[in-house]
VOFIPA-819181 format. One record per atom (N, C-alpha, C): residue number from 1; atom name; x, y, z. Coordinates in Angstrom, 2 decimals, padded with zeros to 5 digits, always signed. Layout:
N
@num = NUM&atomo = CA&c1 = X&c2 = Y&c3 = Z
...
This chain:
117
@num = 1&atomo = N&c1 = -035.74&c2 = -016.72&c3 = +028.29
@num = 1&atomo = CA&c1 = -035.36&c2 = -017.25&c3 = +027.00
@num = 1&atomo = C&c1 = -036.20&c2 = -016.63&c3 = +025.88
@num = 2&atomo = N&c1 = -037.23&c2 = -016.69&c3 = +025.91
@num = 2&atomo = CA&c1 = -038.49&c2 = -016.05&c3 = +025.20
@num = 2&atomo = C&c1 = -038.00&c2 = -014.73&c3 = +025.22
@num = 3&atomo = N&c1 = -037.47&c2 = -013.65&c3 = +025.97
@num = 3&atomo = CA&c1 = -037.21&c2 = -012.20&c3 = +025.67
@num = 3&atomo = C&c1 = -035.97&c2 = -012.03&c3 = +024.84
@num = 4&atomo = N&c1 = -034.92&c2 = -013.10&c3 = +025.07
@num = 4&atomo = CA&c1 = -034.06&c2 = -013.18&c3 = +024.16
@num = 4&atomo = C&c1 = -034.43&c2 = -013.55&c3 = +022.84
@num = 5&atomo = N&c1 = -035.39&c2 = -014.04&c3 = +022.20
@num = 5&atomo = CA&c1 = -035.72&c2 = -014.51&c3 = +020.97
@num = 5&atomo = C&c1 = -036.18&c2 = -013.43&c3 = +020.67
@num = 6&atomo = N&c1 = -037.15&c2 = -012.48&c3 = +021.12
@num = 6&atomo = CA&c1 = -037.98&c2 = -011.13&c3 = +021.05
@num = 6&atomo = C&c1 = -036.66&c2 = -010.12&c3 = +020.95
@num = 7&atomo = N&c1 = -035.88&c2 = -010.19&c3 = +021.07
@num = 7&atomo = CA&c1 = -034.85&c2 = -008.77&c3 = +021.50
@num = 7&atomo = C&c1 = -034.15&c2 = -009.05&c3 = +020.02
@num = 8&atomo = N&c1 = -034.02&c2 = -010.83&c3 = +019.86
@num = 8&atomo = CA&c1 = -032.88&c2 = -010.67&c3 = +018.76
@num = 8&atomo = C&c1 = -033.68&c2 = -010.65&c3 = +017.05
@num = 9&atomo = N&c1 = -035.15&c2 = -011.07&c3 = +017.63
@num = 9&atomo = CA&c1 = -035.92&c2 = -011.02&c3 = +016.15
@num = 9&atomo = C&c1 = -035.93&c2 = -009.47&c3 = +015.88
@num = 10&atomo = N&c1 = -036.10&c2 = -008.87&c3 = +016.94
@num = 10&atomo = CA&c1 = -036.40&c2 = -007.42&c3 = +016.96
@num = 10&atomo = C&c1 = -035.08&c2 = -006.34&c3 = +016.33
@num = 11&atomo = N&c1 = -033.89&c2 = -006.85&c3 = +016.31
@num = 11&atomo = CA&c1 = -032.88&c2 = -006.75&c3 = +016.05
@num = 11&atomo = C&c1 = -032.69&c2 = -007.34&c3 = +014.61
@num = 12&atomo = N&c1 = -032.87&c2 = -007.93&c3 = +014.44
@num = 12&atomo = CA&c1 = -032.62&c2 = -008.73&c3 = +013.27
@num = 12&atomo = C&c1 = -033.81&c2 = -007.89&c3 = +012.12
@num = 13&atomo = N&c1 = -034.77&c2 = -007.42&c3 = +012.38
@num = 13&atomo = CA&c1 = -035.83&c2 = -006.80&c3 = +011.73
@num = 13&atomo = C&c1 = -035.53&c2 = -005.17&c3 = +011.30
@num = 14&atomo = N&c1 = -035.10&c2 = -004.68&c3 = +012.87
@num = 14&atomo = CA&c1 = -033.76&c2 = -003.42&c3 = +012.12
@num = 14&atomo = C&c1 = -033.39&c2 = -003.05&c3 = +011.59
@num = 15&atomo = N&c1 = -032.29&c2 = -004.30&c3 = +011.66
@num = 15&atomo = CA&c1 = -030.91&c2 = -003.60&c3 = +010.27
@num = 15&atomo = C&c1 = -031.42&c2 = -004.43&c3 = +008.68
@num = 16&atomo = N&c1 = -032.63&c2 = -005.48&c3 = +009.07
@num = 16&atomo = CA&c1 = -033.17&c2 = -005.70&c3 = +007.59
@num = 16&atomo = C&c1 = -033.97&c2 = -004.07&c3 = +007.35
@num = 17&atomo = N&c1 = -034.73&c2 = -003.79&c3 = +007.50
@num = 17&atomo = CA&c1 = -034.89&c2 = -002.11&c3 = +007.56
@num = 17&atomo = C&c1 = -034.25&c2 = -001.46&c3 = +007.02
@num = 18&atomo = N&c1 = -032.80&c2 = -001.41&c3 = +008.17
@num = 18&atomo = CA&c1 = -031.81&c2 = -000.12&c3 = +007.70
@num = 18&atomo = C&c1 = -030.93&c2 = -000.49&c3 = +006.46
@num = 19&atomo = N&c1 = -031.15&c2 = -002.02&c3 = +006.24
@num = 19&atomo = CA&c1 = -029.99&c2 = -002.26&c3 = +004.88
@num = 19&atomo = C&c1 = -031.21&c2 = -001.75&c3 = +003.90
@num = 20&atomo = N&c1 = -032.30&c2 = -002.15&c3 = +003.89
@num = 20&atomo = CA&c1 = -033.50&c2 = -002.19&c3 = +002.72
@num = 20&atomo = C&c1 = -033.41&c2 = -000.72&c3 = +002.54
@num = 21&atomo = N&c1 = -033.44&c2 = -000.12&c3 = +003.21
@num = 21&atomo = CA&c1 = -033.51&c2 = +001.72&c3 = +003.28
@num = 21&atomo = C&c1 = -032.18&c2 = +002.46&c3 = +002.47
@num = 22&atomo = N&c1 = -031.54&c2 = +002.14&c3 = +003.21
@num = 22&atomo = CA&c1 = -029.96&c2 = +002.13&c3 = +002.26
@num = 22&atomo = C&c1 = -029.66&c2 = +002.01&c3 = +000.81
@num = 23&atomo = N&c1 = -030.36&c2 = +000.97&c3 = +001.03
@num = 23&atomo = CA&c1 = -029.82&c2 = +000.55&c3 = -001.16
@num = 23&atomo = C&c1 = -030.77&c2 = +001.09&c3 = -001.50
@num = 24&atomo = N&c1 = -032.03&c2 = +001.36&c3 = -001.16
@num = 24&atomo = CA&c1 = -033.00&c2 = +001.95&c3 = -001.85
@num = 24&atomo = C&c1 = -032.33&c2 = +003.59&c3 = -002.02
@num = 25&atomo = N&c1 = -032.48&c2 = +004.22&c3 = -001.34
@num = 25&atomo = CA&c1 = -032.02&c2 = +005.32&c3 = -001.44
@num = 25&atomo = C&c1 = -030.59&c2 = +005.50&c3 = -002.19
@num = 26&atomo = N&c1 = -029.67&c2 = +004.78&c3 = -001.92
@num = 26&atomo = CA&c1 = -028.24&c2 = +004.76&c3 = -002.74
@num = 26&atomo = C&c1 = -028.43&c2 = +004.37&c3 = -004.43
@num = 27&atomo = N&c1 = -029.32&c2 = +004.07&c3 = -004.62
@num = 27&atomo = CA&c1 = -029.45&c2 = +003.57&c3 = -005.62
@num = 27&atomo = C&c1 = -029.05&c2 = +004.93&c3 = -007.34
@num = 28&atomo = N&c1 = -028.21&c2 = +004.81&c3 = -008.00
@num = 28&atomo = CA&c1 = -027.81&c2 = +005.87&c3 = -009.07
@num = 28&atomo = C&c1 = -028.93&c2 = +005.72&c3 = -009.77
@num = 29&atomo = N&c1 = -029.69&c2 = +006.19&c3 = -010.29
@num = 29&atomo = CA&c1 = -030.40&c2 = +006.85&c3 = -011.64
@num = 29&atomo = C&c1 = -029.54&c2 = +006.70&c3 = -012.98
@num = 30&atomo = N&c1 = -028.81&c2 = +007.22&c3 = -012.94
@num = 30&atomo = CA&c1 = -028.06&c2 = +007.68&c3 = -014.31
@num = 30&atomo = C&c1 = -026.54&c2 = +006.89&c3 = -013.77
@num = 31&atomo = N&c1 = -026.45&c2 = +005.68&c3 = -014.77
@num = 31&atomo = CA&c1 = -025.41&c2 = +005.30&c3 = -014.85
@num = 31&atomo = C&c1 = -024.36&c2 = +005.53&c3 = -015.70
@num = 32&atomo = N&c1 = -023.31&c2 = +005.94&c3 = -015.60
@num = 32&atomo = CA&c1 = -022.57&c2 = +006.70&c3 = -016.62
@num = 32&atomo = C&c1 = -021.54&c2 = +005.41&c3 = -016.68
@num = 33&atomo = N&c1 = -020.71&c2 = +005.31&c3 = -018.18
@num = 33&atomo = CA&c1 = -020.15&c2 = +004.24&c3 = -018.52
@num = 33&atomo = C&c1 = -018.51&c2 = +004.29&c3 = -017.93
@num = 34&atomo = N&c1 = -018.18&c2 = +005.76&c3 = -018.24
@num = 34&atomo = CA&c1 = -017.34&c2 = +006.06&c3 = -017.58
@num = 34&atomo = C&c1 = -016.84&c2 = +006.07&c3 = -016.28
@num = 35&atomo = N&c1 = -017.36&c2 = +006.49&c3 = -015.91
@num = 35&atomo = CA&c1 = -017.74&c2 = +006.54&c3 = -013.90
@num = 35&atomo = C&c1 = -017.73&c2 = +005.27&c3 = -012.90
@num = 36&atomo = N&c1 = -018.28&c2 = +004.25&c3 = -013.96
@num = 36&atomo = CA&c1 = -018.23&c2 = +002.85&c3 = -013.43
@num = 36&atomo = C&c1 = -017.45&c2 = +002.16&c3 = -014.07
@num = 37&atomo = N&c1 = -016.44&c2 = +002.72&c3 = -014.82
@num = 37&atomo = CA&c1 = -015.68&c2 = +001.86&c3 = -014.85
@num = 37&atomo = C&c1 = -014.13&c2 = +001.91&c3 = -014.30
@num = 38&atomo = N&c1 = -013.38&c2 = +000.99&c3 = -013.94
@num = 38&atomo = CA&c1 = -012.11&c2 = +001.10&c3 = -013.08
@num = 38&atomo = C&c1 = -011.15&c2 = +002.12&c3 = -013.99
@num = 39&atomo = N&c1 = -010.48&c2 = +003.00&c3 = -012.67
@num = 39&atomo = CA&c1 = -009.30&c2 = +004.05&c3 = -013.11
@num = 39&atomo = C&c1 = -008.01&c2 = +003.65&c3 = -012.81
@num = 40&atomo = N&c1 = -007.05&c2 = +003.12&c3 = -013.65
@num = 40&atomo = CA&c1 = -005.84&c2 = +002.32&c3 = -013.48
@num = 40&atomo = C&c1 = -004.54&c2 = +003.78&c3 = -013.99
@num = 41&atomo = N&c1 = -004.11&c2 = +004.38&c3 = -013.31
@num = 41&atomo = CA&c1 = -003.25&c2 = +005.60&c3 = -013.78
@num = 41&atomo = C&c1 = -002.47&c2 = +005.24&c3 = -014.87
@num = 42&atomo = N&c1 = -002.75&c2 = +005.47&c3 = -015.93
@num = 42&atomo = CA&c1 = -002.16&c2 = +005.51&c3 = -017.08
@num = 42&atomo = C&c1 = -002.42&c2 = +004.51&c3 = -017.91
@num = 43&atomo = N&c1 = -003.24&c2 = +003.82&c3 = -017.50
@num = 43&atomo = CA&c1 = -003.93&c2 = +002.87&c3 = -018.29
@num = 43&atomo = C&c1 = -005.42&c2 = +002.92&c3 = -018.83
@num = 44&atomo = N&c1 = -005.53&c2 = +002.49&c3 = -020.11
@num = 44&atomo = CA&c1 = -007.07&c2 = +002.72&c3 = -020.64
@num = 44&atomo = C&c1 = -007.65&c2 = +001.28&c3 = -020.16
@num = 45&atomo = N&c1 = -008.62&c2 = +001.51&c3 = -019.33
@num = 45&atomo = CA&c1 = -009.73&c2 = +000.50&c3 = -018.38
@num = 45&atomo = C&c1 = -010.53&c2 = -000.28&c3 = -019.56
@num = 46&atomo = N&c1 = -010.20&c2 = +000.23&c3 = -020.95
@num = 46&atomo = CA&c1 = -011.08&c2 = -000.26&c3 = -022.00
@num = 46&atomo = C&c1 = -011.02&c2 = -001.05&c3 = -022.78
@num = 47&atomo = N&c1 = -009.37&c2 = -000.72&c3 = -023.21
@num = 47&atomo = CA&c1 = -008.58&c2 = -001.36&c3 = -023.88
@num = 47&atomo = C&c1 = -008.03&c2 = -003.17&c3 = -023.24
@num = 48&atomo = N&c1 = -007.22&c2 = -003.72&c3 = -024.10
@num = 48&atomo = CA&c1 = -006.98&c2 = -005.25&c3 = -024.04
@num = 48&atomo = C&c1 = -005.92&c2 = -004.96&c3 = -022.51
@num = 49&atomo = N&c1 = -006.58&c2 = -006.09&c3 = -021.79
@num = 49&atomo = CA&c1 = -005.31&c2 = -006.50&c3 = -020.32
@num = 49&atomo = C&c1 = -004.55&c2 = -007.11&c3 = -020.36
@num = 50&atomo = N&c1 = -004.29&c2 = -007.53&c3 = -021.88
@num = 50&atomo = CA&c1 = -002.78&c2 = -008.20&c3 = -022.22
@num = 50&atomo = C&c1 = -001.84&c2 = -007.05&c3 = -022.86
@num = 51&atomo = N&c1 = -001.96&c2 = -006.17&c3 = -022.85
@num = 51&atomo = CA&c1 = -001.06&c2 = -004.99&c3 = -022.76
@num = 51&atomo = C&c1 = +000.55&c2 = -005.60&c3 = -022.34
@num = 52&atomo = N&c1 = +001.90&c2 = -005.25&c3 = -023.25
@num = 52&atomo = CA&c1 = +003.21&c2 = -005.56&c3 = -022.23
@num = 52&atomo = C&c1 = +002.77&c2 = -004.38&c3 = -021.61
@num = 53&atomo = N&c1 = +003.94&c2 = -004.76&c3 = -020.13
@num = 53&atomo = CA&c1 = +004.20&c2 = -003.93&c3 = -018.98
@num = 53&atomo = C&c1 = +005.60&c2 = -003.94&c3 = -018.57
@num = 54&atomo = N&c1 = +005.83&c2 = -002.41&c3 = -018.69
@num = 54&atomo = CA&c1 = +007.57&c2 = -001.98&c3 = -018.36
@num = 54&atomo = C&c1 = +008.10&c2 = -002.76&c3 = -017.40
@num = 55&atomo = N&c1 = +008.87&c2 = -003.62&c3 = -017.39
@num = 55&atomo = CA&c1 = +009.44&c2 = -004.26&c3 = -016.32
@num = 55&atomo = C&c1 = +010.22&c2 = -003.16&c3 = -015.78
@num = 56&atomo = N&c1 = +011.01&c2 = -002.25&c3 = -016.38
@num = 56&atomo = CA&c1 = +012.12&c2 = -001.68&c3 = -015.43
@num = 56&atomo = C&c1 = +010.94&c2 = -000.15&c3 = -014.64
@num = 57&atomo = N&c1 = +010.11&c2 = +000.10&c3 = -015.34
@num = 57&atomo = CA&c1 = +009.27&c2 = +000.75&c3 = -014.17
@num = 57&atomo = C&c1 = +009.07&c2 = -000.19&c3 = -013.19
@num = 58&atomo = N&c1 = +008.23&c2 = -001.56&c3 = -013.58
@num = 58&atomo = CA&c1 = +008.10&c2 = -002.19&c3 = -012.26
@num = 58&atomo = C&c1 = +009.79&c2 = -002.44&c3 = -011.43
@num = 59&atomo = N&c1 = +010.50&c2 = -002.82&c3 = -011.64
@num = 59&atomo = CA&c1 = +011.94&c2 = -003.05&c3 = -011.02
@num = 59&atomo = C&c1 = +012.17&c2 = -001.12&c3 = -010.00
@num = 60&atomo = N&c1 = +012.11&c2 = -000.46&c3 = -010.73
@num = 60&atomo = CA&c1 = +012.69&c2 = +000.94&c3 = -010.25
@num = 60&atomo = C&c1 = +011.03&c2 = +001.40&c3 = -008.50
@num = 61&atomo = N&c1 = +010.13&c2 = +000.96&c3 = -008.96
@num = 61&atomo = CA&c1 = +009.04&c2 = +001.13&c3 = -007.84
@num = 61&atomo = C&c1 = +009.45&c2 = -000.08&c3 = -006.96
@num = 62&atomo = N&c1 = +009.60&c2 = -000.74&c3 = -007.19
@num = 62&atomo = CA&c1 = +010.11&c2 = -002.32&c3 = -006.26
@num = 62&atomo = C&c1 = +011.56&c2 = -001.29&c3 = -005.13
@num = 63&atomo = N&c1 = +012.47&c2 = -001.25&c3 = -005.92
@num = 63&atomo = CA&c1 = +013.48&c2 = -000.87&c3 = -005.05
@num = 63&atomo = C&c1 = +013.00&c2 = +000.36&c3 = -004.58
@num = 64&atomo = N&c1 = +012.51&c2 = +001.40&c3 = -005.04
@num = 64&atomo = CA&c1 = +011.66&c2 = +002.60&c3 = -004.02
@num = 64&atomo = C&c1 = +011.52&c2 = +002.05&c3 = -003.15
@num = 65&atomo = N&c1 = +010.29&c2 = +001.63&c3 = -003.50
@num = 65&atomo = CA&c1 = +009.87&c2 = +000.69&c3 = -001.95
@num = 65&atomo = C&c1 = +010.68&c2 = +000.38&c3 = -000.89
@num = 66&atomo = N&c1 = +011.48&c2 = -000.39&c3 = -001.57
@num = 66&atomo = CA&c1 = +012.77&c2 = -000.90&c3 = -000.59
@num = 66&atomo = C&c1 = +013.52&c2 = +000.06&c3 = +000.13
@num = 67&atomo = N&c1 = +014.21&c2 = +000.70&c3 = -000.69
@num = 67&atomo = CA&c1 = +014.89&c2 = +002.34&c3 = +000.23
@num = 67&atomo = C&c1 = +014.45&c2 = +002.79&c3 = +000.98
@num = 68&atomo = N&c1 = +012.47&c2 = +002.82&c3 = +000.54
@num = 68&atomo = CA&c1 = +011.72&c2 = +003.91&c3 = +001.02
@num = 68&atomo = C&c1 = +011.99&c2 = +003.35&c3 = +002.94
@num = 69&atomo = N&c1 = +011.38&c2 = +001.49&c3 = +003.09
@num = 69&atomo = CA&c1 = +011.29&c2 = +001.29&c3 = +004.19
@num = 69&atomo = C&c1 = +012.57&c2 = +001.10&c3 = +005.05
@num = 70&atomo = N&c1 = +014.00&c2 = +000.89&c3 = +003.85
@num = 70&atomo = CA&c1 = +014.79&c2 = +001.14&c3 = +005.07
@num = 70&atomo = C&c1 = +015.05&c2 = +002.40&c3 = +005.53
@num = 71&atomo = N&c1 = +014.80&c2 = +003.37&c3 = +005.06
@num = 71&atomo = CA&c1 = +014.82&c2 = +004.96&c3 = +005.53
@num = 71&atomo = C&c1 = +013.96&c2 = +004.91&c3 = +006.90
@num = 72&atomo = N&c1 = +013.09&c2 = +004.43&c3 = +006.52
@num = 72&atomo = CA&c1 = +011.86&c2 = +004.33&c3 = +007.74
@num = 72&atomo = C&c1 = +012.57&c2 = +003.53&c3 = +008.98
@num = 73&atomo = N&c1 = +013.54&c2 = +003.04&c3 = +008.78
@num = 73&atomo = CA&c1 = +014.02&c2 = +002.27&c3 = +009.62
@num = 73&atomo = C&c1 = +015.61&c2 = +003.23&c3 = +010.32
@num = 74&atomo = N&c1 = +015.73&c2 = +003.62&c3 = +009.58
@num = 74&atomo = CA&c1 = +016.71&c2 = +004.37&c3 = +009.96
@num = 74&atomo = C&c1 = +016.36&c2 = +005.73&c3 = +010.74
@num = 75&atomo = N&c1 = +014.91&c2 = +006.36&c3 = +010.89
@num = 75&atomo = CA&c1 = +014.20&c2 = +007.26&c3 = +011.69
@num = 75&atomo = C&c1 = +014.80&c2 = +007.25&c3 = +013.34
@num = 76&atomo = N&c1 = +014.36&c2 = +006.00&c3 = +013.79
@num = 76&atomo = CA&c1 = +014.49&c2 = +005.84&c3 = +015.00
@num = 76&atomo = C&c1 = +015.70&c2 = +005.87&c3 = +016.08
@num = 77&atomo = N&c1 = +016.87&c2 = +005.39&c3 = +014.83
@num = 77&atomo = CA&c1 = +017.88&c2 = +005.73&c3 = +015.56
@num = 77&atomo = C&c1 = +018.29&c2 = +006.91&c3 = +016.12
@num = 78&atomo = N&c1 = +017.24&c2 = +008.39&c3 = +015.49
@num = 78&atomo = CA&c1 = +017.63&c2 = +009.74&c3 = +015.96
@num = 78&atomo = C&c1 = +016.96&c2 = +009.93&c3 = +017.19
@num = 79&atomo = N&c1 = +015.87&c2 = +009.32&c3 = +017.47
@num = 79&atomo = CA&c1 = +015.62&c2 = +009.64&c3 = +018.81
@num = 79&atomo = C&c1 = +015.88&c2 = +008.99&c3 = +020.08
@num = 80&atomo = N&c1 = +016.78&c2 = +007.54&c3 = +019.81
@num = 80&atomo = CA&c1 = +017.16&c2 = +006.82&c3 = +020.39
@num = 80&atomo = C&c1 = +019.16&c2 = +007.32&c3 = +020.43
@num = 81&atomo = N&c1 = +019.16&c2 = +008.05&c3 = +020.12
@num = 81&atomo = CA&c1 = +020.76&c2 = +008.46&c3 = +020.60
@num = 81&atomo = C&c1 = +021.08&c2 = +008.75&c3 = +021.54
@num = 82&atomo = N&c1 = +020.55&c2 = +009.54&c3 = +022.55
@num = 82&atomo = CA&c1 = +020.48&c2 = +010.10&c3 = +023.59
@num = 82&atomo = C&c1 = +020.37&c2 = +008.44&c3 = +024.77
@num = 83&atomo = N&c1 = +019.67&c2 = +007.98&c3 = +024.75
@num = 83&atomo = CA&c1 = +019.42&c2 = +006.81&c3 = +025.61
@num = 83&atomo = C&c1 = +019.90&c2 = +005.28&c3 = +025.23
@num = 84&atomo = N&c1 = +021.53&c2 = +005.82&c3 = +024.27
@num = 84&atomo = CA&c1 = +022.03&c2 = +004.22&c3 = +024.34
@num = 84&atomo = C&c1 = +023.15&c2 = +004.41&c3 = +024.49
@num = 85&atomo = N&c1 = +024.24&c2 = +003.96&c3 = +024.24
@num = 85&atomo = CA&c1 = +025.48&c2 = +004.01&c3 = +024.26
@num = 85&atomo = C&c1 = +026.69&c2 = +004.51&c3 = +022.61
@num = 86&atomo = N&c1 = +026.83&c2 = +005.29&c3 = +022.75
@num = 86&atomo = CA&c1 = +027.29&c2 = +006.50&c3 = +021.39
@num = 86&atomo = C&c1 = +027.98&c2 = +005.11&c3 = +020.46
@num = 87&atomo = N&c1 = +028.86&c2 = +004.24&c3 = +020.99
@num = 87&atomo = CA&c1 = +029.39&c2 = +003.13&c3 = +020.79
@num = 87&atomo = C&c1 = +028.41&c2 = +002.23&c3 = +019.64
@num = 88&atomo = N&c1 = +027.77&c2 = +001.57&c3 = +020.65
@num = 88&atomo = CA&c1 = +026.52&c2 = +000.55&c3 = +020.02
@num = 88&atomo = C&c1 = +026.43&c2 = +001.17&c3 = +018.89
@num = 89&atomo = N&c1 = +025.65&c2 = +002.99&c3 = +019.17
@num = 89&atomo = CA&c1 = +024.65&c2 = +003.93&c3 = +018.64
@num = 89&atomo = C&c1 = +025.36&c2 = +003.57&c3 = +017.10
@num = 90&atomo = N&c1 = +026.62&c2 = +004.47&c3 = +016.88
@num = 90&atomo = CA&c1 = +027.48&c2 = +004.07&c3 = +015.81
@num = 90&atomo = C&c1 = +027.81&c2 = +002.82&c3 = +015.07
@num = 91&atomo = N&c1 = +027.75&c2 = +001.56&c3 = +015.57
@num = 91&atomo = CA&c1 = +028.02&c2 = +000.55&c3 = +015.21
@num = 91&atomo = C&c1 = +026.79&c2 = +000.19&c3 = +014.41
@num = 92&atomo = N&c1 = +025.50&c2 = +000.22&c3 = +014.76
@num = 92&atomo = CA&c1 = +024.31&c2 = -000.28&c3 = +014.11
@num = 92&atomo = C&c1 = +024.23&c2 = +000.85&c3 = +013.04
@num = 93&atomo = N&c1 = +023.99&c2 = +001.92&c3 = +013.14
@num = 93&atomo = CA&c1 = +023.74&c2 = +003.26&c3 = +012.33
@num = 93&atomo = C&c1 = +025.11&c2 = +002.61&c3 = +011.41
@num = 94&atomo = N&c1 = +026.04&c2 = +002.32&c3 = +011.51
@num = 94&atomo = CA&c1 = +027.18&c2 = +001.89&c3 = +010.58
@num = 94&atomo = C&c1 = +026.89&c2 = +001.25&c3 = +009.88
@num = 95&atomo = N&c1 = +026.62&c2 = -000.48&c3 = +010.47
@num = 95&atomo = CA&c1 = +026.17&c2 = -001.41&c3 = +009.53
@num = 95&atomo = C&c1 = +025.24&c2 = -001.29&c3 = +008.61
@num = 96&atomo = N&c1 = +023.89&c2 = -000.80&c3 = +009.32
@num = 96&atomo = CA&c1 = +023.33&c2 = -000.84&c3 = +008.58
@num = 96&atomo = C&c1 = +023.22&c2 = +000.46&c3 = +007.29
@num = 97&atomo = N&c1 = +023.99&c2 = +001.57&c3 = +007.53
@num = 97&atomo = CA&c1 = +024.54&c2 = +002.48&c3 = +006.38
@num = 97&atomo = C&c1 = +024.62&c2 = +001.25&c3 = +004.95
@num = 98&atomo = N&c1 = +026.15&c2 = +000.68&c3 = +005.79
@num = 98&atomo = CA&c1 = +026.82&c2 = -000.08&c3 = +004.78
@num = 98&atomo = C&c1 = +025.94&c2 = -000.81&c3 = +003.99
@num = 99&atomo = N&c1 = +025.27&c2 = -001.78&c3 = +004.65
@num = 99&atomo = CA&c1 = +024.36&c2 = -002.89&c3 = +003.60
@num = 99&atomo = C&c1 = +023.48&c2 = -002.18&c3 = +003.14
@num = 100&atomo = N&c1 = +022.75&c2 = -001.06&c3 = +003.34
@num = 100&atomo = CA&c1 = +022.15&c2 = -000.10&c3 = +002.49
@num = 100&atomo = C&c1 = +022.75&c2 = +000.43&c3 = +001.47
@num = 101&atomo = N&c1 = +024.11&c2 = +000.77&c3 = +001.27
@num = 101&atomo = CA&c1 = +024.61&c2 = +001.47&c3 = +000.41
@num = 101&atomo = C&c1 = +025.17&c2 = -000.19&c3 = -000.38
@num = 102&atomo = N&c1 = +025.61&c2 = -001.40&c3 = +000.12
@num = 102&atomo = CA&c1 = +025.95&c2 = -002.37&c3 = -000.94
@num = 102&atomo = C&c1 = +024.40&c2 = -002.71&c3 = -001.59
@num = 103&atomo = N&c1 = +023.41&c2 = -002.86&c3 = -001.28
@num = 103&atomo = CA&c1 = +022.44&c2 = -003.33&c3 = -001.74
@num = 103&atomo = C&c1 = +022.51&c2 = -002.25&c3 = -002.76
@num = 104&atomo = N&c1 = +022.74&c2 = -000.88&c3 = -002.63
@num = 104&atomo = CA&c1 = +022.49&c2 = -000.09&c3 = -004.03
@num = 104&atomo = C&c1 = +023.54&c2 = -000.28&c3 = -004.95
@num = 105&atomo = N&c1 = +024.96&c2 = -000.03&c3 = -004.39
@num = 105&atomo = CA&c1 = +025.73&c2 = -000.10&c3 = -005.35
@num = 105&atomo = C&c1 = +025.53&c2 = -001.91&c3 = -006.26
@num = 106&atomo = N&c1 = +024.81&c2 = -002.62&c3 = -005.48
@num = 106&atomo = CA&c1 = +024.47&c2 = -003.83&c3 = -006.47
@num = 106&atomo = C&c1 = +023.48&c2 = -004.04&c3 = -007.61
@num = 107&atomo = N&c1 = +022.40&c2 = -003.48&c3 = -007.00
@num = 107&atomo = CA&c1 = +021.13&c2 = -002.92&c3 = -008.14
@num = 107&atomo = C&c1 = +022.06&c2 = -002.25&c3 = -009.51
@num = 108&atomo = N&c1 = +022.57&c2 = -000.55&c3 = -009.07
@num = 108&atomo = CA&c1 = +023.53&c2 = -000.16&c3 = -009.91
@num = 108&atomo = C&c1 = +024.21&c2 = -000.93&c3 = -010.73
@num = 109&atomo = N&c1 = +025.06&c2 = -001.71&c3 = -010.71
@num = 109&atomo = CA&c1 = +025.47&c2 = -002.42&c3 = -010.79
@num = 109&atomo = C&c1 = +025.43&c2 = -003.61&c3 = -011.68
@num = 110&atomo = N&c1 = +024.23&c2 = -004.18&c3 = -011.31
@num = 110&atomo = CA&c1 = +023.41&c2 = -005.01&c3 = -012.55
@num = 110&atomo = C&c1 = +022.05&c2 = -004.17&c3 = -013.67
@num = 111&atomo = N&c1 = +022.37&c2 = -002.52&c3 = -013.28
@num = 111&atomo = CA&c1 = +022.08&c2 = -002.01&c3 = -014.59
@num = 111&atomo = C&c1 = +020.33&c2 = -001.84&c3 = -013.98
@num = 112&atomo = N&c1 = +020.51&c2 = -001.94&c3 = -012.86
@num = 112&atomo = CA&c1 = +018.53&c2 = -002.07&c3 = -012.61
@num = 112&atomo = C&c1 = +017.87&c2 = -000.44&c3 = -012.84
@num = 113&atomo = N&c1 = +019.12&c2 = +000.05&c3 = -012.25
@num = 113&atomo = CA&c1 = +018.78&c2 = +001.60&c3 = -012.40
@num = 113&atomo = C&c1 = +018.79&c2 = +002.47&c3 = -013.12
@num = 114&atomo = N&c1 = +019.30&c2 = +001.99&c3 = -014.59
@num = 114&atomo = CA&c1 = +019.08&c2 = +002.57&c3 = -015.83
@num = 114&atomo = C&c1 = +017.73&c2 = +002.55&c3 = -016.25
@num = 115&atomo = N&c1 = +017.25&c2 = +003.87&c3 = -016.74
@num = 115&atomo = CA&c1 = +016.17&c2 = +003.78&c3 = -017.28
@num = 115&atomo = C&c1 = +016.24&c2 = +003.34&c3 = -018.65
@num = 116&atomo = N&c1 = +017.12&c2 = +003.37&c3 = -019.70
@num = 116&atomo = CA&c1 = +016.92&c2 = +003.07&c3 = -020.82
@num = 116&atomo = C&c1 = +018.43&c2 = +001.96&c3 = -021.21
@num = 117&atomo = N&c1 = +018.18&c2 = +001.05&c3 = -021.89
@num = 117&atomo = CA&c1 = +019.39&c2 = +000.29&c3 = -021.91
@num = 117&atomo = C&c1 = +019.30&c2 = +000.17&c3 = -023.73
């Protein structure tokens, strides 16, 4: 019991060590105002965070997204052709075509995909 208390103080004394060593050494000199402060792409980190924000950029990255992962979903069926039935194979690769292509022609549709209205 006693070598276990010795093994884990001894342990515990370590990584107080190796953290103390760490920040010491990590430590910047020269703090630059710039450098530390957050990089938001296309946004000034400086300026007010009540800024409006493009909804139809956000709307047009939303459905990316969306396409993007049913594409990702639609991958698999190419290597799975060979080992199902051409039947099935077609029927799913069908459906799910279809509700991929109604989900767009609906976006379209309600104008989501215009960039400028």
């Amino acid at each position: 019991m006693f070598m276990i208390f010795i093994s884990m103080f001894m342990i515990f004394v370590l990584a107080s060590i190796v953290m103390t060593a760490a920040s010491i050494v990590s430590k910047k000199t020269i703090i630059d105002r710039e450098k530390s402060s957050p990089f938001e792409c296309g946004f000034d980190p400086n300026g007010s965070a009540r800024m409006p924000f493009s909804l139809r950029f956000f709307l047009i990255a939303v459905i990316f997204l969306i396409f993007d992962v049913e594409i990702t979903l639609l991958l698999p069926l190419v290597s799975i052709i060979e080992l199902s039935n051409i039947f099935f194979y077609s029927a799913t690769a069908l459906i799910f075509l279809i509700v991929l292509l109604f989900g767009l022609y609906f976006e379209w549709h309600l104008g989501a995909l215009e960039w400028s209205s």
